[in-house]
N, C-alpha and C positions, 0 to 999 in steps of 0.2 A: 504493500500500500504506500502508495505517493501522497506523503500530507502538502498541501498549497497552504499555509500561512498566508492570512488575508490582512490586506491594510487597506480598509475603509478611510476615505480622505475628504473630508471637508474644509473648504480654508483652509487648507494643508496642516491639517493635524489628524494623528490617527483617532478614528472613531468606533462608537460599534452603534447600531440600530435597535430596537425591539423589534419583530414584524416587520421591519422595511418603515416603522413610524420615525420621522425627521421629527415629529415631536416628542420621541423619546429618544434622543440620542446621547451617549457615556461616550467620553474623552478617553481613550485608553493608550498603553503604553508610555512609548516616549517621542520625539519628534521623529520625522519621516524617516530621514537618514538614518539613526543611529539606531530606530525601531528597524528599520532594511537588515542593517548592519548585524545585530543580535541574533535577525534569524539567521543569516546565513553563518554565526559561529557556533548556531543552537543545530547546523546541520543538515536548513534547508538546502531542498533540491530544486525549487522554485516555488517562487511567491509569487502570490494573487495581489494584486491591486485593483482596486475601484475609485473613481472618480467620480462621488456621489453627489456633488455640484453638477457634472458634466450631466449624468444620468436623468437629474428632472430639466434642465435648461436645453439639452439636446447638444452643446456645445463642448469641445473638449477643454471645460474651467482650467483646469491642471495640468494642463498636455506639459508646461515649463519643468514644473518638480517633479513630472511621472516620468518626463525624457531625462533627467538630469540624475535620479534615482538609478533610472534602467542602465544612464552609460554606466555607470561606477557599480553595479552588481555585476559581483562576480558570478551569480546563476542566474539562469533565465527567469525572464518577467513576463507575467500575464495581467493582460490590464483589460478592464471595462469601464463603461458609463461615458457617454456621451459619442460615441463612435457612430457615426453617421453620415458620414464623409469618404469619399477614398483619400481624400488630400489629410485627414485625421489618421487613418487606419497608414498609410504611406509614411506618415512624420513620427508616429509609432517604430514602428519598423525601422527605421534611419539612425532611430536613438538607442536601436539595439532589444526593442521588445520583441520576444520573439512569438508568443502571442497577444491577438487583439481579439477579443471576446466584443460581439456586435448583439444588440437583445435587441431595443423596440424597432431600430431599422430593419433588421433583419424580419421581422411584420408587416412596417409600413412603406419600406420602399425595396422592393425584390428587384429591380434596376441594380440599384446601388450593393446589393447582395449578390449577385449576378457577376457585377464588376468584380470586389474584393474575389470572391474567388476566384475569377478567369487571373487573377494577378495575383495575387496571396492564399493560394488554395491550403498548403500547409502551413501559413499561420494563424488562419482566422477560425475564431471558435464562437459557436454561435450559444446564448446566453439564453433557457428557456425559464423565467420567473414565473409562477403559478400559485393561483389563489383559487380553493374549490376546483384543480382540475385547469382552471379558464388561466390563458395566460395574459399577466400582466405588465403592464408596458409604462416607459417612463417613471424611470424611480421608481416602480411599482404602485403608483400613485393614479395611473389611468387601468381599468379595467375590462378585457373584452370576452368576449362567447366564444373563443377558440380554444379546442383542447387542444390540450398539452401534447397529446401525443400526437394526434394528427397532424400538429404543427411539427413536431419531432420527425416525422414520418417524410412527409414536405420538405422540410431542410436535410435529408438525406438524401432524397431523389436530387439535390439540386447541386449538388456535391460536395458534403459537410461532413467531414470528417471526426470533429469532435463536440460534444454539447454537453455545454454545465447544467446543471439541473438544479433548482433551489425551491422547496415548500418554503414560499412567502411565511407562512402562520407556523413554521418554525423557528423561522431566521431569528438567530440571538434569544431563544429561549431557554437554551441549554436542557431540553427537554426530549432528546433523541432525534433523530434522523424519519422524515417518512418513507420505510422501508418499502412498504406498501406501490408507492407510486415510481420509487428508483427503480423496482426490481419491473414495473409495468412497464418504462421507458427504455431499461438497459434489454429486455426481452422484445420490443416493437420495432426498432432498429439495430442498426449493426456498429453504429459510430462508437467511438469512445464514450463513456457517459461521468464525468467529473462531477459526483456526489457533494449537494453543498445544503448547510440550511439542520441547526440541533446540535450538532454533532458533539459532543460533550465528554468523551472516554473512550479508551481503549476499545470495549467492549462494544461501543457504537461503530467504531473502524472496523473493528473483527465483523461483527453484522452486515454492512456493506460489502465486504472481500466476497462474503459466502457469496454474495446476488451475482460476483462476477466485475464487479468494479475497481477498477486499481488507481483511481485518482480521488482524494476528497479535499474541499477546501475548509479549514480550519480557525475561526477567528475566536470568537468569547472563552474555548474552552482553552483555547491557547494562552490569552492572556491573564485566564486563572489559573496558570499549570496542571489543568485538570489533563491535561494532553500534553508530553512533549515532543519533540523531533526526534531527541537523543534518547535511548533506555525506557 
């Protein structure tokens, strides 16, 4: 199992969510750099990043620190929120990220989907956020009628090679992983399926292995050492 250590960014400081709620959000760690920095002597093998500005504006807020992070990391970086752009996903990529995780575009503009793949087929990963099943878009703050899986299904025909997966109504509750819906998604297609959203202990990572998943991304249990990299 590949843990991804997440660093949620607002105003450039690391954060975490309740739910995907911007009105609950906890300050955690340390500043960008030196929180990067810790994972990778904690033994990351690649860190997630989110630009949770970028995600509800549609804009990349952060592209400066998330480019500026990725040169000086020594492992590779996976970044989201606000990627909506080829000229985004492209300055991405420039800075040394070697993924770009794309969510609500990758629903509202299949053009622009279309494009990153015919030009970044192995580095873009497509982000599916879901509440009740239904995937949600924008910060997870807009809500639409498409499941989740069919939308999974959809971005595999289209030639998607890897997809994060996150139950909304677990994220940051440190209350388990919805195995239920991973094991539904990692069995509907054939892409990588990168388990995100609970995730809380050991024993939550060993659950996911069983479905067949070998990528989870990791933030509140991390920054309570309920989870580590190392031992």
């Amino acid at each position: 199992m590949v843990i991804l250590p997440a660093m949620d960014l607002i105003n450039g400081k690391c954060v975490r969510l309740y739910q995907g709620d911007f009105k609950q959000t906890t300050q955690v760690g340390s500043a960008p750099e030196s929180q990067l920095h810790t994972f990778i002597e904690d033994g990351a093998k690649i860190v997630h990043m989110v630009d949770l500005d970028g995600a509800r504006s549609g804009m990349p807020e952060q592209l400066n620190l998330i480019s500026k992070l990725a040169t000086s990391s020594s492992v590779p970086i996976q970044v989201g929120g606000g990627v909506r752009t080829l000229e985004t996903v492209k300055s991405y990529i420039e800075a040394g990220v070697s993924r770009v995780v794309i969510g609500t575009a990758a629903l509202e503009d299949e053009a622009f989907l279309k494009a990153a793949l015919e030009e970044y087929q192995d580095n873009i990963v497509i982000g599916i956020d879901a509440r009740d099943e239904k995937v949600a878009t924008r910060g997870w703050e807009t809500e639409t009628e498409v499941d989740y899986l069919e939308f999974a299904q959809k971005m595999e025909l289209l030639g998607v090679k890897r997809i994060v997966f996150t139950d909304i109504s677990k994220d940051g509750t440190m209350q388990g992983p919805n195995l239920e819906q991973l094991c539904k998604i990692h069995e509907a297609v054939s892409c990588d399926i990168v388990a995100s959203g609970g995730i809380r202990n050991q024993a939550d990572l060993d659950a996911i292995a069983e479905i067949g998943i070998q990528e989870a991304i990791v933030g509140k249990a991390m920054y309570e050492g309920t989870i580590k990299l190392r031992g």
